[in-house]
Residue frames as qw, qx, qy, qz and C-alpha x, y, z in Angstrom:
[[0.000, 0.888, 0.459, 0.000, 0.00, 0.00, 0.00],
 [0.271, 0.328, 0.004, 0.905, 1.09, 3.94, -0.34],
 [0.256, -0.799, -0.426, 0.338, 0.62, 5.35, 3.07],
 [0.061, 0.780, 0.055, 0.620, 0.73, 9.42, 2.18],
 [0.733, -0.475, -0.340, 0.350, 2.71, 10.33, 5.43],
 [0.145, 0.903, -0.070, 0.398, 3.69, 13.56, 6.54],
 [0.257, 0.751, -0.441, 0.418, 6.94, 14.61, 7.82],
 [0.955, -0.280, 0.005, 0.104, 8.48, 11.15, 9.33],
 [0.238, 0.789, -0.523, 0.217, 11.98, 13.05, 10.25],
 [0.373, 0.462, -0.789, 0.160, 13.22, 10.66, 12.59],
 [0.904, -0.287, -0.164, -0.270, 12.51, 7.55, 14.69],
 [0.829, -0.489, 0.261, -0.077, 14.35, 4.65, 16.12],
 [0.956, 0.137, -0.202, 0.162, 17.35, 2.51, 14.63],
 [0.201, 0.602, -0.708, 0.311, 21.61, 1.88, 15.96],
 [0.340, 0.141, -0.884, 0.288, 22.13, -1.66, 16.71],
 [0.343, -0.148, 0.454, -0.809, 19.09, -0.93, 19.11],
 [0.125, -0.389, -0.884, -0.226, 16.63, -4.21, 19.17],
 [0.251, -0.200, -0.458, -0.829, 12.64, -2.44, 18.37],
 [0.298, 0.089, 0.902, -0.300, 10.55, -3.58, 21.06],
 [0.576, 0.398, 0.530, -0.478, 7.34, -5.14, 19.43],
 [0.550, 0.590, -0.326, -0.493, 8.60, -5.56, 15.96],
 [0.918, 0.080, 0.270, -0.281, 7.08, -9.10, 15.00],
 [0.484, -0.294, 0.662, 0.492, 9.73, -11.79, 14.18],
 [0.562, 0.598, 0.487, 0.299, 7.71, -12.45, 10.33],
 [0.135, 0.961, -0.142, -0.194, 9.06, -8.35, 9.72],
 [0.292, -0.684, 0.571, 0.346, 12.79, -9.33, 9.89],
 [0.485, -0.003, 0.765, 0.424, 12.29, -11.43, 6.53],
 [0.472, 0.177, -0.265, -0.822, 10.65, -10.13, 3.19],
 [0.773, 0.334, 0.236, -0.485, 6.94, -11.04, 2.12],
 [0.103, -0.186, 0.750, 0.627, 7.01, -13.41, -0.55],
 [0.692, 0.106, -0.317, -0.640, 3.95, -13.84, -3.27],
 [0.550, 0.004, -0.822, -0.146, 3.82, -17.91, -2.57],
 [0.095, -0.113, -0.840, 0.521, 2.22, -19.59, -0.09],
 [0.146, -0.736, -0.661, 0.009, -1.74, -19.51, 1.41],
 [0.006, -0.060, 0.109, -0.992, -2.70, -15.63, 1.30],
 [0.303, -0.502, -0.782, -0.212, -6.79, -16.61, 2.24],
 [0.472, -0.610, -0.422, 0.477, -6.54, -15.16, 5.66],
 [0.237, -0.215, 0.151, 0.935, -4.69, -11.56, 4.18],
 [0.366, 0.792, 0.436, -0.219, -7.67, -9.01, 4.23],
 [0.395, 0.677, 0.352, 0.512, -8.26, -6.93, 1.61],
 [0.417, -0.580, -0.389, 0.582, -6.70, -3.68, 3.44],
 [0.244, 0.467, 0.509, 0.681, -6.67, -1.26, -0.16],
 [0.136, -0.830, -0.470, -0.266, -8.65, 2.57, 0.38],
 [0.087, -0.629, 0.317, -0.705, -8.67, 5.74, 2.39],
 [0.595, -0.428, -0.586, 0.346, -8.38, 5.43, 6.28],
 [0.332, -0.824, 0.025, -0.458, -9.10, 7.99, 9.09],
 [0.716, 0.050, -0.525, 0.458, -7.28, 8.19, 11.71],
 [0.560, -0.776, -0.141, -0.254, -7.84, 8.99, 15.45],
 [0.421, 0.309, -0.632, 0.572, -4.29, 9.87, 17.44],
 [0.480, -0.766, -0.416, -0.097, -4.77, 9.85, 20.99],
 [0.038, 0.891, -0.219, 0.397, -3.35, 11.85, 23.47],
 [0.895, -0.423, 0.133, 0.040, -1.33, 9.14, 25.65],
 [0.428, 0.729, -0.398, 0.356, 2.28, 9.84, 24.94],
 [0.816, -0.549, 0.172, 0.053, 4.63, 7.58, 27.18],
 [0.102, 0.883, -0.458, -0.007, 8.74, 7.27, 27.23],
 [0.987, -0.031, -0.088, 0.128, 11.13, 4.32, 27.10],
 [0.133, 0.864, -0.471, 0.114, 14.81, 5.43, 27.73],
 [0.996, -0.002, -0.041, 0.078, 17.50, 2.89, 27.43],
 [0.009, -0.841, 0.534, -0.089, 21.14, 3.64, 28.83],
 [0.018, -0.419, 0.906, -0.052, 23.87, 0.54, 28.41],
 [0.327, -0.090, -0.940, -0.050, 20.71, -2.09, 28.16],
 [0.080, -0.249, -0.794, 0.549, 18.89, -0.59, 30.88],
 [0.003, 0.496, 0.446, 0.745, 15.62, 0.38, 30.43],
 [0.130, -0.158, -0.207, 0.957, 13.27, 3.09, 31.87],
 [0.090, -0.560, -0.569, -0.595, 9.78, 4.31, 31.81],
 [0.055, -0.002, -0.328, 0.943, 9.82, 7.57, 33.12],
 [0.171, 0.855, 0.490, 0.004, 5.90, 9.13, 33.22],
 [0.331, 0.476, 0.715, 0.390, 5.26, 12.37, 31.51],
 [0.054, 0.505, 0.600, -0.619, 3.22, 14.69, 33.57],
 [0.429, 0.725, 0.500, 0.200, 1.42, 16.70, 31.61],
 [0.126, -0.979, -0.076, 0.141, 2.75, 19.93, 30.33],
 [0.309, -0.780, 0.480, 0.257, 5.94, 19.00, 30.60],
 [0.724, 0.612, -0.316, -0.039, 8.69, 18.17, 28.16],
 [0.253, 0.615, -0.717, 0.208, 11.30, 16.81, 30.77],
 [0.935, -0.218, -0.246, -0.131, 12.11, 13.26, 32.12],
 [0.068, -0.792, 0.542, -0.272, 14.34, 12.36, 34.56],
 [0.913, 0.064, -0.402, -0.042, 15.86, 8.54, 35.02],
 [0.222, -0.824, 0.521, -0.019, 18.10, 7.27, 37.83],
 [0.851, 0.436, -0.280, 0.088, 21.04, 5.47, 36.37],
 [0.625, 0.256, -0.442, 0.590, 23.69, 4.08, 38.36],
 [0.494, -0.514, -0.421, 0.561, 22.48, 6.07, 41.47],
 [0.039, -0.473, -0.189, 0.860, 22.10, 9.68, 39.85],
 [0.491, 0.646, 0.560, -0.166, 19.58, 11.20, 38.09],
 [0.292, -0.086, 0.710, 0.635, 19.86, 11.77, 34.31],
 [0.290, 0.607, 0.511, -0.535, 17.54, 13.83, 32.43],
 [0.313, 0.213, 0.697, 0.610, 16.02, 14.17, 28.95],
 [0.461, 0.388, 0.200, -0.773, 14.06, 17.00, 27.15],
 [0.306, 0.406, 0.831, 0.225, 11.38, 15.78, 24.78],
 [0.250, 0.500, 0.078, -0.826, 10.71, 18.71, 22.66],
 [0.598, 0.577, 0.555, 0.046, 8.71, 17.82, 19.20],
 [0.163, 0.899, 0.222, -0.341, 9.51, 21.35, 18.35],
 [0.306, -0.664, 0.440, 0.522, 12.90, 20.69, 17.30],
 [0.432, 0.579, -0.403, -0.562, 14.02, 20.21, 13.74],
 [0.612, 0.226, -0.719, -0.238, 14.84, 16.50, 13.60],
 [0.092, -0.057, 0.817, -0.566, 13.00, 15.48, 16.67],
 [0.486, -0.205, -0.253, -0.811, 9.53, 14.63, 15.77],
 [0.348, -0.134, 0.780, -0.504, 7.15, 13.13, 18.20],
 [0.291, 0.139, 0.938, 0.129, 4.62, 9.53, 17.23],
 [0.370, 0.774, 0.461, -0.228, 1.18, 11.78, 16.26],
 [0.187, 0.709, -0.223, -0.643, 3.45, 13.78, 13.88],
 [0.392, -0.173, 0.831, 0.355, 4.43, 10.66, 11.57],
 [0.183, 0.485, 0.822, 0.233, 0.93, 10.41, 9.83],
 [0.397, -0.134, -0.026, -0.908, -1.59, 13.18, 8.80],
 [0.536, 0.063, 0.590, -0.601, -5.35, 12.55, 10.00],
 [0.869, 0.350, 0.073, -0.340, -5.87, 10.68, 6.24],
 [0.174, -0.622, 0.620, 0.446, -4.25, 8.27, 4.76],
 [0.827, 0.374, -0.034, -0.418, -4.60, 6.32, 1.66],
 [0.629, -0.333, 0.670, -0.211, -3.55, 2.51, 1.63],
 [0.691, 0.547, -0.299, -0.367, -2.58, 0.89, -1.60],
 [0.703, -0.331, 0.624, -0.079, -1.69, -3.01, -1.19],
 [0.217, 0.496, -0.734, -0.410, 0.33, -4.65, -3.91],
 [0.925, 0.238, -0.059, -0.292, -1.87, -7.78, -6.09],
 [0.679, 0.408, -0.602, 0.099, 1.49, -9.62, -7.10],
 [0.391, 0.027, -0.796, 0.461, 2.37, -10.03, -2.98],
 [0.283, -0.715, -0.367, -0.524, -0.73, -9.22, -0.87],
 [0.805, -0.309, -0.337, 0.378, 1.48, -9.51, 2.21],
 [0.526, -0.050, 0.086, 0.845, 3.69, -6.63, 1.37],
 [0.089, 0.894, 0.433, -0.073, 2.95, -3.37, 2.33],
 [0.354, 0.435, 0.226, 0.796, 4.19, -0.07, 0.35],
 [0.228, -0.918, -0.236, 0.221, 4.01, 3.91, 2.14],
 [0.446, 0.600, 0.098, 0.657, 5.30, 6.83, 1.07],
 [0.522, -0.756, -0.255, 0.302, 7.04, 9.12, 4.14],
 [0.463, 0.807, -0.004, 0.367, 8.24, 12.37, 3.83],
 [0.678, -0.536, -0.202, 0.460, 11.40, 13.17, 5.63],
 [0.033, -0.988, 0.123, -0.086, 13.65, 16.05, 6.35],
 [0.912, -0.055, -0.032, 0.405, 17.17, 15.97, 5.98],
 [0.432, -0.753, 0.095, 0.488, 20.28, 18.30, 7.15],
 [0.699, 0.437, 0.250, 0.508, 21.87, 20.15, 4.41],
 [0.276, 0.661, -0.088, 0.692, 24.88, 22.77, 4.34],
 [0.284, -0.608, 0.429, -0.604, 25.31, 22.96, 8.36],
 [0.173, 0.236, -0.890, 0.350, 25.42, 21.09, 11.45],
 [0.708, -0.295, -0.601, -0.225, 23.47, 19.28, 13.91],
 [0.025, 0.220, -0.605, 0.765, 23.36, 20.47, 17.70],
 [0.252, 0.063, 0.630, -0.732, 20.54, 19.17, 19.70],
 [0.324, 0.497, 0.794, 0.136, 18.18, 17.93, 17.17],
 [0.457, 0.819, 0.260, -0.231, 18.33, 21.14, 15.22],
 [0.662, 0.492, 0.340, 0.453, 19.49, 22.17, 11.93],
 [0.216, -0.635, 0.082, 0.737, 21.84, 24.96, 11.81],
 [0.217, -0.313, 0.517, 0.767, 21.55, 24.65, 7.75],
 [0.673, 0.066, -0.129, -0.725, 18.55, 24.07, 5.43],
 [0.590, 0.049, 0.730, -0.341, 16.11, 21.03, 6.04],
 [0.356, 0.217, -0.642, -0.643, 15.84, 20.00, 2.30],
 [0.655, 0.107, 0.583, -0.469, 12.12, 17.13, 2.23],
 [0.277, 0.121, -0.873, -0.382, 12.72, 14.10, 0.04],
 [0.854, -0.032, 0.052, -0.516, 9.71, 11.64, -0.33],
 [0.095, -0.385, 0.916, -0.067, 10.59, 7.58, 0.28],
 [0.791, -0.130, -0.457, -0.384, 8.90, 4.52, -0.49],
 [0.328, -0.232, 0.835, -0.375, 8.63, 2.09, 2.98],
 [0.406, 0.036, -0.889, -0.207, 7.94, -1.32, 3.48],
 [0.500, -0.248, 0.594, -0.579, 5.57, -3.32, 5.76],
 [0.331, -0.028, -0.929, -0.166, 4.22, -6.88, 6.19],
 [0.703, -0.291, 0.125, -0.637, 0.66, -8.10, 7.31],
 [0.536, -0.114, 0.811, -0.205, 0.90, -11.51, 9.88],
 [0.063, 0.070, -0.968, -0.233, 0.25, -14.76, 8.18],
 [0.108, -0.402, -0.905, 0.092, -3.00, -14.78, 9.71],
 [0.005, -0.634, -0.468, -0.616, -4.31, -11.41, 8.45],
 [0.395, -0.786, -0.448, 0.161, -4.90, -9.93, 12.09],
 [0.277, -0.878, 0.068, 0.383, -1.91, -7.11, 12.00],
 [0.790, 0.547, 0.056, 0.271, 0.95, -5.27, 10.92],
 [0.685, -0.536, 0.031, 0.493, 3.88, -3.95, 10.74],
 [0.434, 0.867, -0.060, 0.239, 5.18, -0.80, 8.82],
 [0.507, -0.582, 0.078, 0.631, 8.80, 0.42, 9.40],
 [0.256, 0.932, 0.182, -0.183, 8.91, 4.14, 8.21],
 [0.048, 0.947, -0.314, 0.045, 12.55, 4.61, 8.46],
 [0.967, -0.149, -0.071, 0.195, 15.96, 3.09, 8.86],
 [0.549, 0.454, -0.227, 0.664, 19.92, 3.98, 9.32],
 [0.420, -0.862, -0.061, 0.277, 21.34, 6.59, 11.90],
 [0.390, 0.785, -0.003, 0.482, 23.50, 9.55, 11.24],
 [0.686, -0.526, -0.368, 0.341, 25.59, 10.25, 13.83],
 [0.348, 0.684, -0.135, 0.626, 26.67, 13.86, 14.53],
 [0.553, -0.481, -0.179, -0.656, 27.99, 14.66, 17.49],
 [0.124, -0.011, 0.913, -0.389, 26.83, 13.25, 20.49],
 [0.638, 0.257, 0.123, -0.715, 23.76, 13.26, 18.66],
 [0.006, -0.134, 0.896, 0.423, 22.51, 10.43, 17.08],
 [0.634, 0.163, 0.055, -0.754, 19.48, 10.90, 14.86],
 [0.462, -0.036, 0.856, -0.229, 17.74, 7.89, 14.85],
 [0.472, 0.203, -0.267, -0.815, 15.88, 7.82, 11.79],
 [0.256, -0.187, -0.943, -0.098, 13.75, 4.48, 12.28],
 [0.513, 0.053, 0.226, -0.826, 10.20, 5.22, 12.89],
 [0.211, -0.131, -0.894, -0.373, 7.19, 2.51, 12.87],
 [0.596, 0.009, -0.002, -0.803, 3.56, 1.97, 12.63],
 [0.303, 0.174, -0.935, 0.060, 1.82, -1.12, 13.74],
 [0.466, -0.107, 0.431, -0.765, -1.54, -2.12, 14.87],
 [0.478, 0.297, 0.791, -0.239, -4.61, -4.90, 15.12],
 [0.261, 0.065, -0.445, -0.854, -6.88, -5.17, 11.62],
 [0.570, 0.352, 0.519, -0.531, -10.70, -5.80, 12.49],
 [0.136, 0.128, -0.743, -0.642, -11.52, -7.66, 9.40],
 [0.672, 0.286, 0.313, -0.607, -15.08, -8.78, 7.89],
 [0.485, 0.443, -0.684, -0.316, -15.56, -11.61, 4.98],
 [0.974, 0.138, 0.154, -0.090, -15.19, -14.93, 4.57],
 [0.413, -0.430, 0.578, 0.558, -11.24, -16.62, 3.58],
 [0.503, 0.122, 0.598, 0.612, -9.88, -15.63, 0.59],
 [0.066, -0.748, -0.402, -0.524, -12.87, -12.46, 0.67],
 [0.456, -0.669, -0.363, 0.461, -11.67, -10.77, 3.68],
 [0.099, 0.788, 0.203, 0.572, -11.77, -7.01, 4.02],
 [0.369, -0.315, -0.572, 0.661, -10.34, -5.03, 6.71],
 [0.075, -0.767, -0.305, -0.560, -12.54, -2.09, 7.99],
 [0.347, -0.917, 0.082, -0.180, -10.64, -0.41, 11.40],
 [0.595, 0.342, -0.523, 0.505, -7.62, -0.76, 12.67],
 [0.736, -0.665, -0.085, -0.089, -7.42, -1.40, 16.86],
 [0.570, -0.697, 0.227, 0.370, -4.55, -0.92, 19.65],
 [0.693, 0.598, -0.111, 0.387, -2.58, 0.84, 16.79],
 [0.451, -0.803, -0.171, 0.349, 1.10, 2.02, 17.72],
 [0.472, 0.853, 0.003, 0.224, 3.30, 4.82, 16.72],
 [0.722, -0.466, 0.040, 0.510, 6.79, 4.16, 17.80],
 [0.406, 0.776, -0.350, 0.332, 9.70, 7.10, 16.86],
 [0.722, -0.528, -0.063, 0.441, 12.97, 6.82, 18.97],
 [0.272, 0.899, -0.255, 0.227, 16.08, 9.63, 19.37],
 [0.540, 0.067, -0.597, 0.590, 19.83, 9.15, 20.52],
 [0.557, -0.684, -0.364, 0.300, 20.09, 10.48, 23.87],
 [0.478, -0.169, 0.089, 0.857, 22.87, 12.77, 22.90],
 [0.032, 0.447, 0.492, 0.747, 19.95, 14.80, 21.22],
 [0.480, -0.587, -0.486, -0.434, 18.02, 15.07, 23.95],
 [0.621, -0.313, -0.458, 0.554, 20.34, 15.21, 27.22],
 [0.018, 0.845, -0.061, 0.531, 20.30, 18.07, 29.37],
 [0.662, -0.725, 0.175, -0.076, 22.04, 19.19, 32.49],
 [0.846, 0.350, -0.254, 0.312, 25.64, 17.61, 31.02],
 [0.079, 0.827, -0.176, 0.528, 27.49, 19.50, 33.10],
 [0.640, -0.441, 0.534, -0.333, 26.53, 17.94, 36.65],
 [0.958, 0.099, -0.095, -0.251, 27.45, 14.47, 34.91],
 [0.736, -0.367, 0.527, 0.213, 30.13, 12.05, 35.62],
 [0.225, 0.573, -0.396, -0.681, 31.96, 11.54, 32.33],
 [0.034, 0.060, -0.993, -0.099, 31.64, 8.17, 32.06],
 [0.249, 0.548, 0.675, -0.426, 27.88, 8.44, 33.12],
 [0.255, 0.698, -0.089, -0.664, 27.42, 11.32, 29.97],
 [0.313, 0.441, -0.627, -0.561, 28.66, 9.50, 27.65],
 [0.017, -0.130, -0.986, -0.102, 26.54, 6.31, 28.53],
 [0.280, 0.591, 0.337, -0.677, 23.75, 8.75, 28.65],
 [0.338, 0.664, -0.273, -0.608, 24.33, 10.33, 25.14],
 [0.218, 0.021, -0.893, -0.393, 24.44, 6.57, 23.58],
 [0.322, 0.271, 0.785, -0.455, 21.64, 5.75, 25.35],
 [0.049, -0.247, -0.630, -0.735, 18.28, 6.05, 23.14],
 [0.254, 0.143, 0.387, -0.875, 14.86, 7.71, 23.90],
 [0.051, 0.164, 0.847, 0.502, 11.79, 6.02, 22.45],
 [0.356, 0.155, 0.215, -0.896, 8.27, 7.68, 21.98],
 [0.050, 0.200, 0.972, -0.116, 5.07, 5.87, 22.08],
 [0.373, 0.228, 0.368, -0.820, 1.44, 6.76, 21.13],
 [0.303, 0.014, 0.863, 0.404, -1.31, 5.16, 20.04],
 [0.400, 0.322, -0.214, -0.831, -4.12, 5.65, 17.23],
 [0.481, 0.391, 0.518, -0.589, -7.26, 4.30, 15.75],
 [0.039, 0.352, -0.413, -0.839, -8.63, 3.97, 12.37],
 [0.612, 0.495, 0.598, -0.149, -11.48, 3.23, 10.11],
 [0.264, 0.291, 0.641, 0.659, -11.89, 2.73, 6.27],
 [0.435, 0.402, 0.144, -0.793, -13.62, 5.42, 4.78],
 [0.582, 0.616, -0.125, -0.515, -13.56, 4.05, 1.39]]
């Protein structure tokens, strides 16, 4: 399918295992084999973000799930016995948070030749003529369009999109640029005539290095900073959807 996807700048990947990305992803679709069960998943879709933003922060293996509070844009983790804080701004140039990945339509075009294999177009933003300091662009953001991949389960109930891949590393910054999309398909039919028509406990996963996002460096141990600034931040929210058409 061609998901129409608006400014997917940067997400999750460096050696970092994805939680929740389904072992059938890590191989391509092929066309052969029983596709009965694979709904028909083709058309426009609506989408419904909610407001439920949640954090994952991972330093040397360890993980973290700070809370949120509302309002705020900073988290704080203790690691090793001191505390170790992260802003989460959206605002920045190559920081983009899980409701920004998608506009509120999108339109969902599933290749006949593998009905498994899913196709999306994501526009991204990329650094040109300057540096990288904090997850902004000091030079011009130049927006290239990409084709991504995804795979619906064997058994037609979900999927799995991954928006993005690779990491750029400037810096103590490493932009993450792996971003994914991934939810339940409510389907209707009969095998081999199945139709999805909503999509249920969808999620929207970006991640950033830590080096993008650390603050307070100063009061850090060095050895503690710099297992900070590899560390990775991951952002979570999820979303809804129904076929219009």
């Amino acid at each position: 399918m061609t998901l129409l996807a608006s400014r997917s700048r940067v997400g999750v990947w460096t050696g970092l295992a994805i939680v929740g990305v389904a072992p059938w992803l890590m191989a391509p679709s092929c066309g052969g084999g029983d596709t009965t069960a694979v709904p028909d998943v083709g058309g426009t879709w609506s989408l419904t973000f909610a407001d439920d933003l949640s954090v994952e922060v991972d330093i040397g293996g360890e993980v973290y799930n700070p809370t949120l509070a509302g309002g705020a844009d900073t988290v704080t983790v203790m690691h090793d016995g001191m505390p170790v804080s992260y802003t989460v701004d959206c605002s920045r140039d190559l920081v983009v948070c899980p409701s920004e990945l998608l506009p509120a339509t999108v339109t969902l075009v599933q290749p006949r030749t593998d009905p498994r294999s899913l196709q999306l177009q994501v526009t991204e933003s990329e650094c040109r003529g300057g540096e990288i300091s904090e997850g902004q662009c000091t030079g011009t953001l130049v927006e290239h369009t990409s084709t991504r991949e995804g795979v619906i389960s064997a058994d037609g109930s979900s999927f799995t999109i991954v928006l993005g891949g690779g990491a750029v590393v400037a810096g103590s910054c490493a932009l993450l640029t792996l971003s994914l999309a991934e939810g339940d398909l409510v389907n209707s039919g009969t095998p081999g005539m199945l139709r999805s028509d909503s999509i249920t406990n969808g999620t929207l996963t970006t991640a950033v290095g830590g080096g993008c996002l650390l603050v307070g460096m100063a009061d850090l141990d060095p050895a503690l900073e710099a297992a900070a600034a590899g560390g990775s931040v991951q952002l979570h929210s999820s979303f809804t959807a129904t076929r219009v058409r």
